[in-house]
C-alpha positions as CSV (number, residue, x, y, z in Angstrom):
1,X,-18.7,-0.6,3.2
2,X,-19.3,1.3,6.5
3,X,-16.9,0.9,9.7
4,X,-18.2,0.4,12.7
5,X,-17.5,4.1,14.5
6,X,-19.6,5.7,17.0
7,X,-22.0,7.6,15.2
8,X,-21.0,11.1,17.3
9,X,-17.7,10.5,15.4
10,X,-19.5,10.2,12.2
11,X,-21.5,13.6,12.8
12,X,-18.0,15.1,13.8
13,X,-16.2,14.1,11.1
14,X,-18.7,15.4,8.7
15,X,-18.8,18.9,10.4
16,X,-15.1,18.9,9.9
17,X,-14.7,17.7,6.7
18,X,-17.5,20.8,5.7
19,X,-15.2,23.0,7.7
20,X,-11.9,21.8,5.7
21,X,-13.5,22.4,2.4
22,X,-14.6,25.3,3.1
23,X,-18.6,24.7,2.8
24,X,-18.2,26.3,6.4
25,X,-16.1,29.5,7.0
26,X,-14.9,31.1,9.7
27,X,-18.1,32.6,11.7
28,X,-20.5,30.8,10.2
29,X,-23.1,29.9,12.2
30,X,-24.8,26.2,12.2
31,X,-28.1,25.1,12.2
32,X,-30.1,24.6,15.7
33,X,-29.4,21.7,17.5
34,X,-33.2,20.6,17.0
35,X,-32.4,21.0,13.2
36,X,-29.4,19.1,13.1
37,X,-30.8,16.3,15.5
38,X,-33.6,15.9,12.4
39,X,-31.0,16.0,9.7
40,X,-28.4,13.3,11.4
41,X,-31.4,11.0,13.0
42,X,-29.9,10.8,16.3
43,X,-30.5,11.8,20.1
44,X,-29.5,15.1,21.2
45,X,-27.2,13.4,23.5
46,X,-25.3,12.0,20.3
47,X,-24.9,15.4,18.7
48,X,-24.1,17.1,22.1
49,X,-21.3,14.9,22.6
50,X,-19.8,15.4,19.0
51,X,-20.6,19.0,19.3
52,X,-18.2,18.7,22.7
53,X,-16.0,17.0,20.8
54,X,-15.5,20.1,18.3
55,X,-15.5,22.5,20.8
56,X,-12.6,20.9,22.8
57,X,-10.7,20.5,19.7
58,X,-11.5,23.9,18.7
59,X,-13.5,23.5,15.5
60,X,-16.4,25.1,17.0
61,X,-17.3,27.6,20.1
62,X,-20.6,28.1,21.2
63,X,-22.1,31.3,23.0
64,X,-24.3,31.8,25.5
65,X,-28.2,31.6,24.0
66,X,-26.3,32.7,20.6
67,X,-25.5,29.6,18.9
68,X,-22.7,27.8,17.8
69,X,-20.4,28.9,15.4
70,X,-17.0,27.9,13.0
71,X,-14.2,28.8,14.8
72,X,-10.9,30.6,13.6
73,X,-8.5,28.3,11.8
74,X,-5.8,25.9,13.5
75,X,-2.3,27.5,13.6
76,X,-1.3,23.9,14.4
77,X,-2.4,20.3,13.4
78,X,-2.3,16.8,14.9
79,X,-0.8,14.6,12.2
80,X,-0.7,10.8,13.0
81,X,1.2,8.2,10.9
82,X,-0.6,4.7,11.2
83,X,1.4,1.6,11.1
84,X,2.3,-1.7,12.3
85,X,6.0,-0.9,12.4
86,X,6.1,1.8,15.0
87,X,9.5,3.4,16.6
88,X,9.5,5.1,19.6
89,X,13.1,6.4,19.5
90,X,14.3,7.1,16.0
91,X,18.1,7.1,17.2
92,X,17.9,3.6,16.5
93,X,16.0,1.0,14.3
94,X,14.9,-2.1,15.8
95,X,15.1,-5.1,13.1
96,X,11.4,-5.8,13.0
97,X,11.2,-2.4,11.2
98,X,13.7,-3.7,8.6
99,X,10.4,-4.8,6.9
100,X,8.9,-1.5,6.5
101,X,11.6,0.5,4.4
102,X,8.8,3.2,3.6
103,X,7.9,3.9,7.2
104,X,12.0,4.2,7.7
105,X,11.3,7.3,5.5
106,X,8.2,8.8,7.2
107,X,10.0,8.3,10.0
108,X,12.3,10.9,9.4
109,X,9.8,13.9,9.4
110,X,9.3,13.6,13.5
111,X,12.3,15.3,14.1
112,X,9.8,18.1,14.7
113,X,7.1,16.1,16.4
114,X,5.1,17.2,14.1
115,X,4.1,13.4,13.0
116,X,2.4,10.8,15.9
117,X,3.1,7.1,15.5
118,X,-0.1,5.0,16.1
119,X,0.1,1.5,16.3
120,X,-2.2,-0.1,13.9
121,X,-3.2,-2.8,16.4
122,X,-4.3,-0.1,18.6
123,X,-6.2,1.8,16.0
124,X,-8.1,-1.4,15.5
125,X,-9.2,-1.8,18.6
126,X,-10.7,1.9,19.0
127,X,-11.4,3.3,15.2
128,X,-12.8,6.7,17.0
129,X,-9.2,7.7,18.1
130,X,-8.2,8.5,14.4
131,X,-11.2,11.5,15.1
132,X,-7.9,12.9,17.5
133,X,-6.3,14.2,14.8
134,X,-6.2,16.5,11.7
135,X,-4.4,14.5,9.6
136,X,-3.7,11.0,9.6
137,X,-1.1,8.7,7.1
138,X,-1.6,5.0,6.9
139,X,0.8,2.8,5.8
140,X,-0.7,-0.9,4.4
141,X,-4.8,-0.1,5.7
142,X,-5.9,-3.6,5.9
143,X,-8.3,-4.2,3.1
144,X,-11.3,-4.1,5.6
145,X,-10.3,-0.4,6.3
146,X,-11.1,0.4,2.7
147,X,-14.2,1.8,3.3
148,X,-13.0,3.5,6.1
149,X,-10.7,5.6,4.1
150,X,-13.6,6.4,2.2
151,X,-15.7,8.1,4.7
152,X,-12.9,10.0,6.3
153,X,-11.5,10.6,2.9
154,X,-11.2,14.5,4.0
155,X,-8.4,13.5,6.4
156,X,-6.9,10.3,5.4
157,X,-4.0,9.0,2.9
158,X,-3.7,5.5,2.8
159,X,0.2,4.3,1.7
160,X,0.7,1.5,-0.5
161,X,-3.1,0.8,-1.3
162,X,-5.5,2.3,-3.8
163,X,-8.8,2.5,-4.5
164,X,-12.2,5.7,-4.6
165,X,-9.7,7.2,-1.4
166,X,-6.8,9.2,-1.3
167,X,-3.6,7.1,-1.7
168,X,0.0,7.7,-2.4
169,X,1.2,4.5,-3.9
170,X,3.2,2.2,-6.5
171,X,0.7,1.1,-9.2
172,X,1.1,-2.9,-8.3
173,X,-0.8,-4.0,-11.4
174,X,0.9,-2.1,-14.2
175,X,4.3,-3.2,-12.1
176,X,3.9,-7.0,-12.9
177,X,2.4,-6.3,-16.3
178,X,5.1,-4.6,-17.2
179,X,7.7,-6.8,-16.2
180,X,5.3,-10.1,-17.7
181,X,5.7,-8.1,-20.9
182,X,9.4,-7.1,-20.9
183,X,9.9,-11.1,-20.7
184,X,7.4,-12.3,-23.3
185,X,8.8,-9.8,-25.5
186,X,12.5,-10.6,-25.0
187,X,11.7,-14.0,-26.4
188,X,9.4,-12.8,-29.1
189,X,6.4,-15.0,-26.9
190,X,8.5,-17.9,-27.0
191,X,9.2,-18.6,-23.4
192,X,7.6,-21.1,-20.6
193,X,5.2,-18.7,-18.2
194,X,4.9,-19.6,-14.7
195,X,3.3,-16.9,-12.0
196,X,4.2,-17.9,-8.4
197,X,1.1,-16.9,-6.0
198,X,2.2,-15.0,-3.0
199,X,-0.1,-16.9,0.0
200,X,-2.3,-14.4,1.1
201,X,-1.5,-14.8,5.2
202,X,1.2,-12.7,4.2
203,X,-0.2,-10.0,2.8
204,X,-3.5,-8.4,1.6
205,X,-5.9,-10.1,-0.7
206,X,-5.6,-6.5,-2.5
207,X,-1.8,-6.6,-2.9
208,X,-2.2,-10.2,-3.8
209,X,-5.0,-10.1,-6.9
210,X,-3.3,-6.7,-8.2
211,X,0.0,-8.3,-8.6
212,X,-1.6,-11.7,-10.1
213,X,-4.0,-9.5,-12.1
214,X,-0.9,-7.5,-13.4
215,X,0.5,-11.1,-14.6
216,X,-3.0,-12.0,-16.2
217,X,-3.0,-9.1,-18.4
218,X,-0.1,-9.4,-19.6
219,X,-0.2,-12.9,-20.8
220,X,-3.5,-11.6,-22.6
221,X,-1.9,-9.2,-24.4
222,X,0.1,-11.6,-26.3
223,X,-2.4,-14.4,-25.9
224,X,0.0,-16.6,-23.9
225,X,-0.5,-19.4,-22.5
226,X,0.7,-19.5,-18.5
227,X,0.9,-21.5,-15.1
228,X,0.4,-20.1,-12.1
229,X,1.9,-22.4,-8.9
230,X,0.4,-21.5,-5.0
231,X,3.0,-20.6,-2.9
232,X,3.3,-21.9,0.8
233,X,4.7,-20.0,3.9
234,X,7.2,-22.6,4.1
235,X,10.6,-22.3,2.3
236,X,10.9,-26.5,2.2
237,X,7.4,-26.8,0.9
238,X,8.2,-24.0,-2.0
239,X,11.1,-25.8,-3.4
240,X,9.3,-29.2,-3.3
241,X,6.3,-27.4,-5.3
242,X,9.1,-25.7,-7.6
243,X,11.1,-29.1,-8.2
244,X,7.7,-30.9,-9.7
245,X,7.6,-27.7,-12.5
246,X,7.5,-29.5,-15.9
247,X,10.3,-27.2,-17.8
248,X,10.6,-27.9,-21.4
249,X,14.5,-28.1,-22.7
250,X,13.5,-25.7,-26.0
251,X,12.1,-22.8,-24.3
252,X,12.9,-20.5,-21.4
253,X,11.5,-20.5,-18.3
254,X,10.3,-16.7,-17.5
255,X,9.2,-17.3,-13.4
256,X,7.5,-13.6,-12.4
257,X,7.4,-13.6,-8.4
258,X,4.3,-11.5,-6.7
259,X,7.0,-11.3,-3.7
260,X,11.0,-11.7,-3.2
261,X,9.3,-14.2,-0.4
262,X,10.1,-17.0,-2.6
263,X,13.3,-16.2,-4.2
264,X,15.1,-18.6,-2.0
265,X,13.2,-21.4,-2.7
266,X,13.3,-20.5,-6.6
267,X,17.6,-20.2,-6.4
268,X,17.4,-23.1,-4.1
269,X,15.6,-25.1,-6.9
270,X,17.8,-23.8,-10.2
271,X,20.8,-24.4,-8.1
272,X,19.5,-28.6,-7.3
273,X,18.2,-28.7,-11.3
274,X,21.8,-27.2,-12.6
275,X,19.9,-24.2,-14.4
276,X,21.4,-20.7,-14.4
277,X,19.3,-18.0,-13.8
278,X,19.6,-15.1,-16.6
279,X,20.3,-18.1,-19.2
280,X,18.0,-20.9,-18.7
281,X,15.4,-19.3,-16.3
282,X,14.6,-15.4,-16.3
283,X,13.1,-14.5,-12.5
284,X,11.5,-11.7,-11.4
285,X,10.3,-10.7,-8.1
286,X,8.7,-7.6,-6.3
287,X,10.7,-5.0,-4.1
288,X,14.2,-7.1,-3.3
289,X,16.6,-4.1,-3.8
290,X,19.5,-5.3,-2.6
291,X,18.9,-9.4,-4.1
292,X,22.0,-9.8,-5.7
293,X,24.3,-8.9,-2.3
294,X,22.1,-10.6,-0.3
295,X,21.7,-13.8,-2.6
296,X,24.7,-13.0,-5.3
297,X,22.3,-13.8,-7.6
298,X,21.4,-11.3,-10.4
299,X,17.7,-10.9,-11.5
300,X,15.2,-9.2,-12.1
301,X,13.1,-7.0,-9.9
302,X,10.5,-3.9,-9.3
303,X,11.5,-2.1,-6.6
304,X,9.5,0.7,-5.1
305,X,10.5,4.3,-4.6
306,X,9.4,4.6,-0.9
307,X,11.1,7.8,0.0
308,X,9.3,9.7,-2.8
309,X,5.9,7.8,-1.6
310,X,6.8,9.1,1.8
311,X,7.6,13.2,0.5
312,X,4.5,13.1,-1.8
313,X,2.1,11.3,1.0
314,X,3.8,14.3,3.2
315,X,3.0,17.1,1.1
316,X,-0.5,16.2,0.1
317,X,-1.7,16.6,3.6
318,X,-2.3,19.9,3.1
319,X,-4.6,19.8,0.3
320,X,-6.5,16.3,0.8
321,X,-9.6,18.0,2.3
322,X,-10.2,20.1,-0.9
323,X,-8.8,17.5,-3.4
324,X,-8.7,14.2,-4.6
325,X,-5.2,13.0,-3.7
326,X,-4.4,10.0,-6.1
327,X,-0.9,9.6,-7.1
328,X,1.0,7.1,-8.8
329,X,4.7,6.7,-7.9
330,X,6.6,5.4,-10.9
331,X,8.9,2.0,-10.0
332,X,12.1,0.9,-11.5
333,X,13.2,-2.4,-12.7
334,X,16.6,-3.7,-11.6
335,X,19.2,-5.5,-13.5
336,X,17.0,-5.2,-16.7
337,X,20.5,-5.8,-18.9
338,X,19.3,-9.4,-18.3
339,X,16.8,-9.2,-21.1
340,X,19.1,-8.5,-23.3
341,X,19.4,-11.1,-26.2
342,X,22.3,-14.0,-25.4
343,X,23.9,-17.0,-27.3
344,X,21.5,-20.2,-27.5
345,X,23.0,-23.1,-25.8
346,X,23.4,-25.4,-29.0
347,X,19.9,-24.3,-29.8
348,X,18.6,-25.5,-26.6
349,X,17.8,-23.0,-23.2
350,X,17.1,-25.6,-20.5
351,X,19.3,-28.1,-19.6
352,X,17.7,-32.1,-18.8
């Protein structure tokens, strides 16, 4: 899947990328630009104006009826962090950015100005501006970016998102499997599943099928049977969807969350039914931290380790133009002393 980038910025970025791995040393010499016209199928124009581009940015000098030839190392690189929540004066935190608690973190490396901030709207708009920089860090690529990070794989770690490109991120799958099969196994498979479907206007269709594939497999791997209820953008509409839930009186009700988005609505329909959560339904949702002081409500929920994602995306900038960088950060569960076997209400775990 091939961006749309000027095709000077292609033939750049591979001359780069062959100069970070080192299949292009310092002094080397490159081919003729007749040669290299040939090999890229373009106009000398187009590879004039990437080889402009190198020069200016120091990648390559050329010499007077000589050639042109690898320059000497950077002391110095241009490091840009892409994102839609973008601060301008890190004194302060405006409360848009309260959404964004990893870029909170990545935030904190600027002190230096050795980090950028690019708006991802802007990036958008003008994909060859990324070809400014060494280094670049993006938080959340929208799924269309994917391939993208692929061809600029030698200077790109996407946040938060995996796939054949460098990534730093929490495994999202294995996140909801796991907590799908902490609760099937608490009730030895004898609980009520229902998977509510995070709408995908609010997030990525990749976030959104990991999560709900995370689910799926781990229903399979007890062979369980399972609901799975669309979620709305509308907290009125989600409780109305939540109140028609058929809930057997004989079984719990285990509800596993693809985002703490609905958590409202789900309290907001326990509380109107007179069910307890933790005793008649078990709830899980994804990344709500601080759920219980902000709802004082305890459940369950995976929560992400953003300032290690943020360290680890960090440090790997050094080495992603010679290797693979593909790294897992482990998540935690919170309030997992929930699963822990209780007392039967007269035999019976729902209330009518």
């Amino acid at each position: 899947m091939k961006q749309n980038i000027p095709k000077y910025i292609e033939i750049k970025e591979k001359i780069i990328s062959s100069i970070t791995s080192g299949k292009l040393a310092y002094g080397d010499k490159l081919p003729t630009r007749e040669a290299l016209v040939k090999e890229y199928e373009v106009t000398r124009a187009t590879l004039n104006k990437a080889f402009k581009e190198l020069i200016r940015e120091g990648w390559l000098n050329a010499g007077t009826n000589t050639g042109t030839f690898v320059s000497q190392p950077k002391s110095s690189q241009r490091i840009a962090l892409v994102s839609k929540y973008i601060v301008r004066d890190t004194s302060g935190w405006p409360h848009a950015f309260l959404w964004s608690e990893e870029f909170k973190y990545f935030a904190a490396y600027d002190s230096d100005s050795k980090i950028e901030f690019l708006e991802e709207s802007a990036v958008l708009k003008k994909l060859e501006m990324l070809s400014d920089y060494d280094r670049v860090i993006w938080i959340f690529p929208p799924d269309e970016m994917f391939g993208l990070l692929l061809q600029l794989r030698h200077k790109i770690i996407a946040v938060n998102r995996y796939g054949d490109f460098n990534f730093v991120s929490t495994n999202h799958r294995e996140a909801v499997k796991d907590i799908t099969q902490k609760c099937i196994m608490r009730f030895d498979g004898k609980c009520q599943l229902i998977y509510l479907d995070r709408p995908e206007k609010l997030d990525s269709h990749f976030i959104c099928s990991e999560r709900r594939e995370g689910f799926l497999q781990g229903c399979k791997a007890f062979n369980k049977y399972y609901r799975i209820c669309q979620m709305t953008e509308n907290f009125h509409n989600n409780v109305d969807l939540l109140m028609k839930l058929e809930l057997n009186s004989y079984e719990p009700a285990v509800i596993i969350s693809s985002t703490r988005f609905v958590t409202g609505a789900v309290l907001r329909m326990a509380n109107l039914r007179g069910l307890k959560i933790g005793e008649d339904i078990f709830y899980s949702d994804f990344d709500f931290a601080n759920g219980l002081e902000l709802t004082g409500t305890k459940f369950l929920s995976v929560v992400q380790d953003y300032e290690k994602i943020a360290k680890v995306a960090i440090q790997s900038l050094e080495s992603i133009d010679k290797n693979q960088v593909q790294c897992f950060i482990p998540y935690h569960i919170i309030h997992e002393e929930i699963l822990r076997p209780l007392p039967h209400k007269d035999g019976r775990f729902i209330k009518k």
